[in-house]
C-alpha positions as a Markdown table, in Angstrom:
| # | Residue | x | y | z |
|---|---|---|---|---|
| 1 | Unk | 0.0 | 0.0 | 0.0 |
| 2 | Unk | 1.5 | 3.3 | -1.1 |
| 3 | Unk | 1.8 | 5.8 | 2.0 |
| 4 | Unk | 0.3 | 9.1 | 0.9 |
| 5 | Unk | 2.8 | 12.1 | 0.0 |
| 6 | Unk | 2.7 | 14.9 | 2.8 |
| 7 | Unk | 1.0 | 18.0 | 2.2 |
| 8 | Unk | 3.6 | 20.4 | 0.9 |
| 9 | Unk | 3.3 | 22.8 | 3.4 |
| 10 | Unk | 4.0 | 20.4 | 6.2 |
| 11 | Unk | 6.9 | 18.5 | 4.5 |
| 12 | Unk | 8.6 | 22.0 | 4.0 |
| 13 | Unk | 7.9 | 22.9 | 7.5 |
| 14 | Unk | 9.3 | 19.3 | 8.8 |
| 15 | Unk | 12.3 | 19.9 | 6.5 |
| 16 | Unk | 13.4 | 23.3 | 8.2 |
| 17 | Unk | 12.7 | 21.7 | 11.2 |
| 18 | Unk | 14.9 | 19.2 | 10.9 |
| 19 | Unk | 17.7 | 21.8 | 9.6 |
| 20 | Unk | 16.6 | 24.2 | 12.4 |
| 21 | Unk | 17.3 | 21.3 | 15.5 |
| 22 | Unk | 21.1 | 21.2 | 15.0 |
| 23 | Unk | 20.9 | 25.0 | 14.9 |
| 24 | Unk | 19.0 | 25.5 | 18.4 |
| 25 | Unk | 21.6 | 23.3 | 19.9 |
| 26 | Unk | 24.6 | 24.6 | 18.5 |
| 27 | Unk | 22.9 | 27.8 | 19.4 |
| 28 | Unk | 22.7 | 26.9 | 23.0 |
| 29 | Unk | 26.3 | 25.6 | 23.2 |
| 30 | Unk | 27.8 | 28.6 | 22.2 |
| 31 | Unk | 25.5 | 30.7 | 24.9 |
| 32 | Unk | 27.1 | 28.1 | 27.7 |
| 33 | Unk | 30.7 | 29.2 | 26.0 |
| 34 | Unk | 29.7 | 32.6 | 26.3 |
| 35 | Unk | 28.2 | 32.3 | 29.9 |
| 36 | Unk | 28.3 | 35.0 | 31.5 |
| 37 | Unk | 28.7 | 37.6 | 28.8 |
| 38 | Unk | 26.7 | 40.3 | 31.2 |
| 39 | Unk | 26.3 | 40.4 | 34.8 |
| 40 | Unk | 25.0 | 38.2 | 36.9 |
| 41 | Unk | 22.4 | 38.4 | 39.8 |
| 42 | Unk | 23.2 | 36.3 | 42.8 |
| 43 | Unk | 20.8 | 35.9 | 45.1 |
| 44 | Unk | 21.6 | 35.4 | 48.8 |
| 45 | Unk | 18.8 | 34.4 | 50.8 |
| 46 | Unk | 20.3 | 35.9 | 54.7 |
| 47 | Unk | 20.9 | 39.4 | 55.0 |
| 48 | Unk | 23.9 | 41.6 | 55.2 |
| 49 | Unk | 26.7 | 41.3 | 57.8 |
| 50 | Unk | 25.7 | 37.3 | 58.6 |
| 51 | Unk | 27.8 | 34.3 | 57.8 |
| 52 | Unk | 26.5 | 33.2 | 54.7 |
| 53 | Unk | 26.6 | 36.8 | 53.1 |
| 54 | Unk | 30.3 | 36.7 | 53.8 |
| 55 | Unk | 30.8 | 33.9 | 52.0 |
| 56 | Unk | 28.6 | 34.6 | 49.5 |
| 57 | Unk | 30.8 | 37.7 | 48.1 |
| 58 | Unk | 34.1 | 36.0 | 48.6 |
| 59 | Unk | 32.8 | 33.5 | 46.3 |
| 60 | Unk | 31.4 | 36.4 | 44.0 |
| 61 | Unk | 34.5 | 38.2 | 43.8 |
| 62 | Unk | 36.6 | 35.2 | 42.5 |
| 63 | Unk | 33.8 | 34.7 | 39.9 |
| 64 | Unk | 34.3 | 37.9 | 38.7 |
| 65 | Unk | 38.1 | 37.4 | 39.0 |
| 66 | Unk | 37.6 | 34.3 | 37.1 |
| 67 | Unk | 35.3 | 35.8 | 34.3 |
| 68 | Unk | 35.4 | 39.3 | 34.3 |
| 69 | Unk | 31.8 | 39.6 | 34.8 |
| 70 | Unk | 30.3 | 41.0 | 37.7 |
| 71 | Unk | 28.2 | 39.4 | 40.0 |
| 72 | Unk | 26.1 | 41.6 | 42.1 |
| 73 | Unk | 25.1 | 39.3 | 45.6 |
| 74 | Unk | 21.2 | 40.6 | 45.9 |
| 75 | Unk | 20.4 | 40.3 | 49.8 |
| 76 | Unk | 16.4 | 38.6 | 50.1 |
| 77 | Unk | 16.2 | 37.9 | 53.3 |
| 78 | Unk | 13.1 | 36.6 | 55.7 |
| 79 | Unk | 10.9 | 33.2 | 56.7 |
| 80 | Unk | 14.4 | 30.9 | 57.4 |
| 81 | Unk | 15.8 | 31.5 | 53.5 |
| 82 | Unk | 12.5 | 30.9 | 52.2 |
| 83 | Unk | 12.0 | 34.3 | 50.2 |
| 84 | Unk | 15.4 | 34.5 | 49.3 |
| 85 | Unk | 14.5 | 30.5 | 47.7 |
| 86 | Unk | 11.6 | 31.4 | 46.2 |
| 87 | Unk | 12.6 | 34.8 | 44.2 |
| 88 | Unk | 15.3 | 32.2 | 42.7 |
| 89 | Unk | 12.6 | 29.5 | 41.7 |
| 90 | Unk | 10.8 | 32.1 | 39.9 |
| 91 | Unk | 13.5 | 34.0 | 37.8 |
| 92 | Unk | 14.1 | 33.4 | 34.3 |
| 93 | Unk | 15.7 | 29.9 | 33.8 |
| 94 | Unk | 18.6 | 32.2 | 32.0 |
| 95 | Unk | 21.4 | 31.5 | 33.6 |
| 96 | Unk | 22.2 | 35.2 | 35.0 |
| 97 | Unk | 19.8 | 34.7 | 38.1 |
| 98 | Unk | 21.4 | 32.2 | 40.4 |
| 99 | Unk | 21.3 | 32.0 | 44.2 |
| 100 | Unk | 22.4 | 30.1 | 47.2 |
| 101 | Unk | 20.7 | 26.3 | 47.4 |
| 102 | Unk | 20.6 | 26.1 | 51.9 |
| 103 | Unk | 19.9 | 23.5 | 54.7 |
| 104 | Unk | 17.6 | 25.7 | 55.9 |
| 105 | Unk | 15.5 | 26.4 | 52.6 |
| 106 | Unk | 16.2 | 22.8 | 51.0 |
| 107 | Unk | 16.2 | 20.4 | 53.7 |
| 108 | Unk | 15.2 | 21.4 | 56.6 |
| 109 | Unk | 11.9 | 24.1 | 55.5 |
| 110 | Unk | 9.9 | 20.8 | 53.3 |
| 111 | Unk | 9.3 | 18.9 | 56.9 |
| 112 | Unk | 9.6 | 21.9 | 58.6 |
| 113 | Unk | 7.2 | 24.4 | 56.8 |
| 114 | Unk | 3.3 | 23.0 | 56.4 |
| 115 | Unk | 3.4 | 25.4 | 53.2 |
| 116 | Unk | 6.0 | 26.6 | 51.1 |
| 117 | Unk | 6.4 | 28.9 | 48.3 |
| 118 | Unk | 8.4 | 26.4 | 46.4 |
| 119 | Unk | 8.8 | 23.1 | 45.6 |
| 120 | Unk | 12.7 | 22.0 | 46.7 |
| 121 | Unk | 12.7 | 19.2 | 44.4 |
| 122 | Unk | 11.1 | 21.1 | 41.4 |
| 123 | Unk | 11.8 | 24.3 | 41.1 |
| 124 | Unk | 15.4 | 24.6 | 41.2 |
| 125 | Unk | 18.6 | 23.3 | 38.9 |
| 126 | Unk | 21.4 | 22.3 | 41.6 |
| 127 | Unk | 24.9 | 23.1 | 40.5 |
| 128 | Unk | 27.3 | 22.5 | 43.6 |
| 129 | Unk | 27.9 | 22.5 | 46.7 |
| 130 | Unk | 30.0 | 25.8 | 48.0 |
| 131 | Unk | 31.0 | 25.3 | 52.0 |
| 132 | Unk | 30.4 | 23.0 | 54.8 |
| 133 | Unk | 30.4 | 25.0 | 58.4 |
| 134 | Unk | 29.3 | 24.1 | 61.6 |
| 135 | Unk | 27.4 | 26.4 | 64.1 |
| 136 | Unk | 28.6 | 28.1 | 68.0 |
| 137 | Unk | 26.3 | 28.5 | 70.7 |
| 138 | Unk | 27.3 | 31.7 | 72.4 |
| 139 | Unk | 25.8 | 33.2 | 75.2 |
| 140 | Unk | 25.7 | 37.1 | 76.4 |
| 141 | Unk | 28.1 | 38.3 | 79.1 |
| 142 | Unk | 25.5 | 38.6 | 81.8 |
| 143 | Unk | 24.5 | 35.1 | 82.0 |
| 144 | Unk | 27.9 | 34.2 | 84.0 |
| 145 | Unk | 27.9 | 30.5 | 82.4 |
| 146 | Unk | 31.0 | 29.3 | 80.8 |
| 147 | Unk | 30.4 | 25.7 | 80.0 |
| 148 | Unk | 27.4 | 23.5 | 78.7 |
| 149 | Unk | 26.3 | 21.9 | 82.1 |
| 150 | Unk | 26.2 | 25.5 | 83.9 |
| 151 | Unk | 24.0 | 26.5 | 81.2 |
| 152 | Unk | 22.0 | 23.0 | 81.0 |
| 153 | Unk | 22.0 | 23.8 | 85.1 |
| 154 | Unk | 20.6 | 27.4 | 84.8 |
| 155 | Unk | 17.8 | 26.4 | 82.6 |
| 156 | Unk | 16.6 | 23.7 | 84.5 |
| 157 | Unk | 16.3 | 25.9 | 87.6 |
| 158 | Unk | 14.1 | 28.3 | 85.9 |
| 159 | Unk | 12.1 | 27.2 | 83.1 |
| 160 | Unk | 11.0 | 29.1 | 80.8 |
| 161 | Unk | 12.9 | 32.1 | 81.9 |
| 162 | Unk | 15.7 | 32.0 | 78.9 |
| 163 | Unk | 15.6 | 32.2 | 75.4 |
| 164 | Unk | 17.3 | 31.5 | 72.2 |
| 165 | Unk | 17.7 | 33.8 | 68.9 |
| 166 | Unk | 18.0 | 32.5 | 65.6 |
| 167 | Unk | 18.4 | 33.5 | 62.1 |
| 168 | Unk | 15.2 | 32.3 | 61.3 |
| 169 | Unk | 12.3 | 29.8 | 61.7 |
| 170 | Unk | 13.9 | 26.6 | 60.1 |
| 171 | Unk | 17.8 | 27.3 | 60.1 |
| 172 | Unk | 20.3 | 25.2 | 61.5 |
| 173 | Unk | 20.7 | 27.8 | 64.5 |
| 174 | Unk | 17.1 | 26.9 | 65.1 |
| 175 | Unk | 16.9 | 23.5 | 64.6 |
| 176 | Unk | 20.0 | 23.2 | 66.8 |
| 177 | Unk | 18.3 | 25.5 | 69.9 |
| 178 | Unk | 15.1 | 22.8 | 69.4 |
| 179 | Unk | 17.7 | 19.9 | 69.9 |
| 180 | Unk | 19.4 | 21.6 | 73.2 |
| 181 | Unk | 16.1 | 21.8 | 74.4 |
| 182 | Unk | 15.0 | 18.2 | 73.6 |
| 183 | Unk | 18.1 | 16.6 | 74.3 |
| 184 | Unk | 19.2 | 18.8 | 77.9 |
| 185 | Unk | 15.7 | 18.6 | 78.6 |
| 186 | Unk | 14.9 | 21.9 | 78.8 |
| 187 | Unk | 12.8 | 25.1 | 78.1 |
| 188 | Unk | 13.8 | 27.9 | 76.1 |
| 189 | Unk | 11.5 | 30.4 | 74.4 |
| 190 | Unk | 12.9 | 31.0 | 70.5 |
| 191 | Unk | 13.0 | 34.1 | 69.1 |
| 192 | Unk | 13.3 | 33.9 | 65.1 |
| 193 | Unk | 15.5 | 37.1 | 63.3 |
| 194 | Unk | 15.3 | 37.9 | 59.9 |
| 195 | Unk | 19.3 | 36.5 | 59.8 |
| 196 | Unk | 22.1 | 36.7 | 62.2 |
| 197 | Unk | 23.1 | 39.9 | 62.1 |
| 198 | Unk | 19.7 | 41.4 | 63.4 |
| 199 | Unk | 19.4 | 38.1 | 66.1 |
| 200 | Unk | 22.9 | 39.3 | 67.2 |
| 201 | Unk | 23.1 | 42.4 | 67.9 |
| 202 | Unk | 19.8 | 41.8 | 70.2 |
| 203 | Unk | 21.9 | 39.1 | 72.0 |
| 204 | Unk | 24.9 | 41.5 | 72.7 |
| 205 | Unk | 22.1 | 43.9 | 73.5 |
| 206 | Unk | 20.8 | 41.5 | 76.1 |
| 207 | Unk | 17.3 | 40.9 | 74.8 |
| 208 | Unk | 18.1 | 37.4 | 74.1 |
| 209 | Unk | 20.6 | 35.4 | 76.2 |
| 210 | Unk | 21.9 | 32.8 | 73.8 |
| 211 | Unk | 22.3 | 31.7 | 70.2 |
| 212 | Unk | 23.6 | 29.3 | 67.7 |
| 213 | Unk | 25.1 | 30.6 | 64.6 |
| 214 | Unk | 27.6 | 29.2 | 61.8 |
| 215 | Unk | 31.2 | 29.6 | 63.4 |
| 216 | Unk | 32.4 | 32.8 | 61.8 |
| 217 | Unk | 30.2 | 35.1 | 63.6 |
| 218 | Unk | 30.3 | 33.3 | 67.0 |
| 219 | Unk | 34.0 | 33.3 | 66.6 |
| 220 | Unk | 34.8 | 37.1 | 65.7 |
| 221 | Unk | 31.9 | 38.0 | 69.0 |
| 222 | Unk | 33.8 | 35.6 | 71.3 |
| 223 | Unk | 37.7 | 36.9 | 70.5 |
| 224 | Unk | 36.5 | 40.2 | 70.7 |
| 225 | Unk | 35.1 | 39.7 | 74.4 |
| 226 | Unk | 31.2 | 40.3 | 73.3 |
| 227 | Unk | 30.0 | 36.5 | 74.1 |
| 228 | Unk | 30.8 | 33.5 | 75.7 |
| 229 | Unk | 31.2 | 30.7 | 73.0 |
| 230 | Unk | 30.3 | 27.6 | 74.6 |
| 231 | Unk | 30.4 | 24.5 | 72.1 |
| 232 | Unk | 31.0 | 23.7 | 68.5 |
| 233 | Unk | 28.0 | 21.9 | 66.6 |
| 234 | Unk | 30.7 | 19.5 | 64.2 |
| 235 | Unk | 31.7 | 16.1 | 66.0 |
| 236 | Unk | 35.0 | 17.4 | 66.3 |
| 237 | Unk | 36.2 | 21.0 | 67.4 |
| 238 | Unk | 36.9 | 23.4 | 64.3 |
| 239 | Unk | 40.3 | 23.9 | 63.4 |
| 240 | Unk | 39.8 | 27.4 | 63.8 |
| 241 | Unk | 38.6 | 27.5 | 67.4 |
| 242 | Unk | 40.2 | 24.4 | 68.9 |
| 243 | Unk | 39.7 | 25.8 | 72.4 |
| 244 | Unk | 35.7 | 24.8 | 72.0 |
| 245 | Unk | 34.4 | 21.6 | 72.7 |
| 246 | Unk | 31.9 | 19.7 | 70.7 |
| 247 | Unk | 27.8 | 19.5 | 72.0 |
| 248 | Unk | 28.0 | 15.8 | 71.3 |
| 249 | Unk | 30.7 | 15.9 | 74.5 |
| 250 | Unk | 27.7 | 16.7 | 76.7 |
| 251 | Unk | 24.6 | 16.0 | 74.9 |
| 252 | Unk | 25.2 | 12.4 | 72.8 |
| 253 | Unk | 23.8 | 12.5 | 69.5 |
| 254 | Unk | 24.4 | 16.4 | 68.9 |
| 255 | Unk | 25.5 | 17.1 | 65.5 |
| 256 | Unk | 24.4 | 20.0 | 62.7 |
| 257 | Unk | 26.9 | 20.8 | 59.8 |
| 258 | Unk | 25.7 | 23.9 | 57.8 |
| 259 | Unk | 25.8 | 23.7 | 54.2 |
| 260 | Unk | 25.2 | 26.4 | 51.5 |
| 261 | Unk | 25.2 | 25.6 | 47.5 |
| 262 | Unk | 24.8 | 26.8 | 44.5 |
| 263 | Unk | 21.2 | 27.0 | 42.0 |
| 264 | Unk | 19.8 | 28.3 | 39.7 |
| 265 | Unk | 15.5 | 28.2 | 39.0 |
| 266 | Unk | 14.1 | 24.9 | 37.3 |
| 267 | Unk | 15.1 | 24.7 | 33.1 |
| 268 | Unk | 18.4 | 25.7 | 32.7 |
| 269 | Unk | 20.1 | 24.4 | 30.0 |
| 270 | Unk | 22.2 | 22.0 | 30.0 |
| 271 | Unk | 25.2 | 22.8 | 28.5 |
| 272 | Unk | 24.4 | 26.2 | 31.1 |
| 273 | Unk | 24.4 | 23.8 | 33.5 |
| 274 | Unk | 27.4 | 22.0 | 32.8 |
| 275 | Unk | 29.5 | 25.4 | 31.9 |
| 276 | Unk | 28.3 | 27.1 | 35.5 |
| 277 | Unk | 29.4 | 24.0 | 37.5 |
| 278 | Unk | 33.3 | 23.8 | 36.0 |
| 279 | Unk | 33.6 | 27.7 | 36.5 |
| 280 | Unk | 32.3 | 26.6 | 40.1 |
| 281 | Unk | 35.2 | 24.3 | 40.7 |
| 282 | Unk | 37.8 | 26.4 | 39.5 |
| 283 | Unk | 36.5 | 29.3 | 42.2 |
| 284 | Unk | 36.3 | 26.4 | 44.6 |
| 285 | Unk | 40.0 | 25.3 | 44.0 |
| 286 | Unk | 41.3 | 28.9 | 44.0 |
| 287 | Unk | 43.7 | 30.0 | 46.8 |
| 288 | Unk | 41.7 | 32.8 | 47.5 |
| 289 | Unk | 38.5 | 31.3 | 48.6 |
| 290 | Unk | 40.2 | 28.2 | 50.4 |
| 291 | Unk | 42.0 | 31.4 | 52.8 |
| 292 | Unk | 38.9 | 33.2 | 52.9 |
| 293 | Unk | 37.1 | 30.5 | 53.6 |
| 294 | Unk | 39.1 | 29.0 | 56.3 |
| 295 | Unk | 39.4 | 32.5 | 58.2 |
| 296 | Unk | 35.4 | 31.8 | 58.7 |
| 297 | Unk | 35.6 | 28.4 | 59.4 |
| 298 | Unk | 34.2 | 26.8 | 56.2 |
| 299 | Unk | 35.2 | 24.2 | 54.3 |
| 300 | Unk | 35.0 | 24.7 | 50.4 |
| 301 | Unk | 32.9 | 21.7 | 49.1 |
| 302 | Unk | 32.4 | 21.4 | 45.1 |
| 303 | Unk | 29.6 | 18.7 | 43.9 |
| 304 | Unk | 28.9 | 17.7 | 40.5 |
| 305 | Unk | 25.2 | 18.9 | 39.6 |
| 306 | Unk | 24.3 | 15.0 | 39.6 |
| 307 | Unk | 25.7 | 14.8 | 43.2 |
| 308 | Unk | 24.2 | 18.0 | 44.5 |
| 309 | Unk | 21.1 | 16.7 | 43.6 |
| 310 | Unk | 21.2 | 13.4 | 45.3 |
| 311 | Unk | 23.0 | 15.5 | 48.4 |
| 312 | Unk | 19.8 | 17.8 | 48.9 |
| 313 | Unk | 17.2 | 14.7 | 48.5 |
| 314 | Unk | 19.4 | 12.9 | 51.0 |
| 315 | Unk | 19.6 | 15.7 | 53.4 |
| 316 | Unk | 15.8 | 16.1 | 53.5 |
| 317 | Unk | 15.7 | 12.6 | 54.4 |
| 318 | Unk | 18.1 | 12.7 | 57.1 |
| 319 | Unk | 16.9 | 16.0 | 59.0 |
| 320 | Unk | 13.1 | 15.1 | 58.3 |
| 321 | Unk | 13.3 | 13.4 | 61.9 |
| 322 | Unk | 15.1 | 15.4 | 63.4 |
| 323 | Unk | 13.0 | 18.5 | 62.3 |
| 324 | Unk | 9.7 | 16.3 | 63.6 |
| 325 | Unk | 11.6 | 15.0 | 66.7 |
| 326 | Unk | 12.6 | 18.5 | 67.6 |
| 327 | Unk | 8.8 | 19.7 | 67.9 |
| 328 | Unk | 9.4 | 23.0 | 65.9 |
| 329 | Unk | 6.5 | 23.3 | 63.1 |
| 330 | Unk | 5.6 | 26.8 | 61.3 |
| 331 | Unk | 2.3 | 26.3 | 59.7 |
């Protein structure tokens, strides 16, 4: 049975199609060479003068070393990460709006949060990993505690009466004040900030008496004679404050590593994709950012996009206990 001919219109349209395909992708390829010909947008989802916006422009400012481009670090603070997360799931899939991928927006808020703005799975294309850092409980001057048990001891005597700041509802500085509490058996009353830098200067202020933060902040506070830094939130003690002990020495089982990454919204291209994660590395490997870095207690941590993927999904599933055993919920 002869198959009938195509009408012309459609086989012409088929035919540039076809010549059109290896056009669109060559087309693409040469955008990931030329990424970033302009500037790009960098979202970081904590506000100014915390931990993470540190970071965040060292690791900026070798990008722009490395490419001559700039990239401007855009501060969207508020809700744990959360509206910093969600401006970067709905940019353009373009590759010049990327942002940090957290623990507190991407593993922690999905159990955490009844609603989100966001889907963590969904709406965002992974790139890397950037740091791993843990977190310091400090306390203010006027408590007169220097060690865990004299703090476990205070709290127990008056219930209630303390209370904990945190860069937010679902951060590792709150999920770690929800674990003290379970795990010392305590009550403290939290009191979320939008980021560390407003939650600390209300601690050296006095209106809160405690807090856990990632290292660098806790650190620079304590050598400076502002706080009292207690313990150290990494199995072992940091290498840059060797003096503090680890929470798992008094409280078995105590353990939060911060992490921050790198993402872009859901769509990007591929060869984007694959372009933004080896200009990743290279900042990752660079001299500067391992000394930078290390001044604030982070670790420089590149992932492939494959592996930052099945890093996030995993660290949902790890923390989702922990986030339910802890009793914190924000509906």
């Amino acid at each position: 049975m002869t198959r009938p001919l195509l009408p012309r219109r459609r086989a012409l349209a088929l035919s540039a199609g076809a010549l059109a395909a290896p056009m669109i992708a060559s087309g693409a390829a040469r955008a990931a060479d030329e990424w970033p010909n302009r500037p790009v947008r960098y979202v970081c989802i904590f506000p100014p003068g915390g931990p993470t916006d540190s970071l965040s422009r060292v690791l900026c400012q070798q990008f722009i070393e490395l490419t001559g481009q700039q990239f401007i670090v855009e501060n969207k603070s508020g809700s744990g990460g959360n509206v910093g997360a969600e401006a970067i799931a709905k940019s353009a899939p373009d590759g010049y709006t990327v942002g940090m991928l957290s623990i507190a927006s991407h593993a922690i808020a999905p159990t955490l949060y009844k609603r989100l703005p966001f889907d963590a799975e969904k709406d965002f294309t992974p790139i890397s990993l950037l740091w791993l850092v843990p977190n310091m409980l400090m306390v203010r001057l006027g408590l007169n505690v220097k060690t865990i048990p004299e703090l476990i001891a205070l709290a127990k005597a008056n219930p209630g009466k303390y209370s904990f700041g945190s860069a937010g509802a679902g951060t590792t500085p709150h999920i770690c004040g929800e674990m003290l509490k379970k795990l010392a058996g305590i009550d403290l009353l939290h009191v979320p900030y939008r980021g560390a830098a407003p939650a600390t200067q209300d601690l050296l202020a006095g209106n809160v008496d405690m807090m856990f933060d990632n290292i660098p902040n806790p650190l620079a506070q304590m050598r400076a004679g502002k706080v009292v830094g207690l313990a150290v939130t990494s199995p072992e003690p940091s290498p840059v404050a060797p003096e503090i002990p680890p929470m798992s020495k008094f409280l078995t089982g105590f353990e939060m590593i911060s992490w921050g990454g790198l993402c872009g919204p859901a769509g990007l291209a591929e060869p984007v994709v694959t372009r933004m994660s080896e200009l990743t590395r290279k900042v990752l490997e660079s001299e500067f950012v391992k000394t930078n870095f290390l001044k604030q207690g982070a670790t420089p941590k590149w992932t492939s996009p494959d592996d930052t993927v099945a890093f996030r999904r995993a660290e949902e599933k790890r923390l989702a206990p922990i986030v339910k055993e802890s009793g914190a919920r924000v509906d």
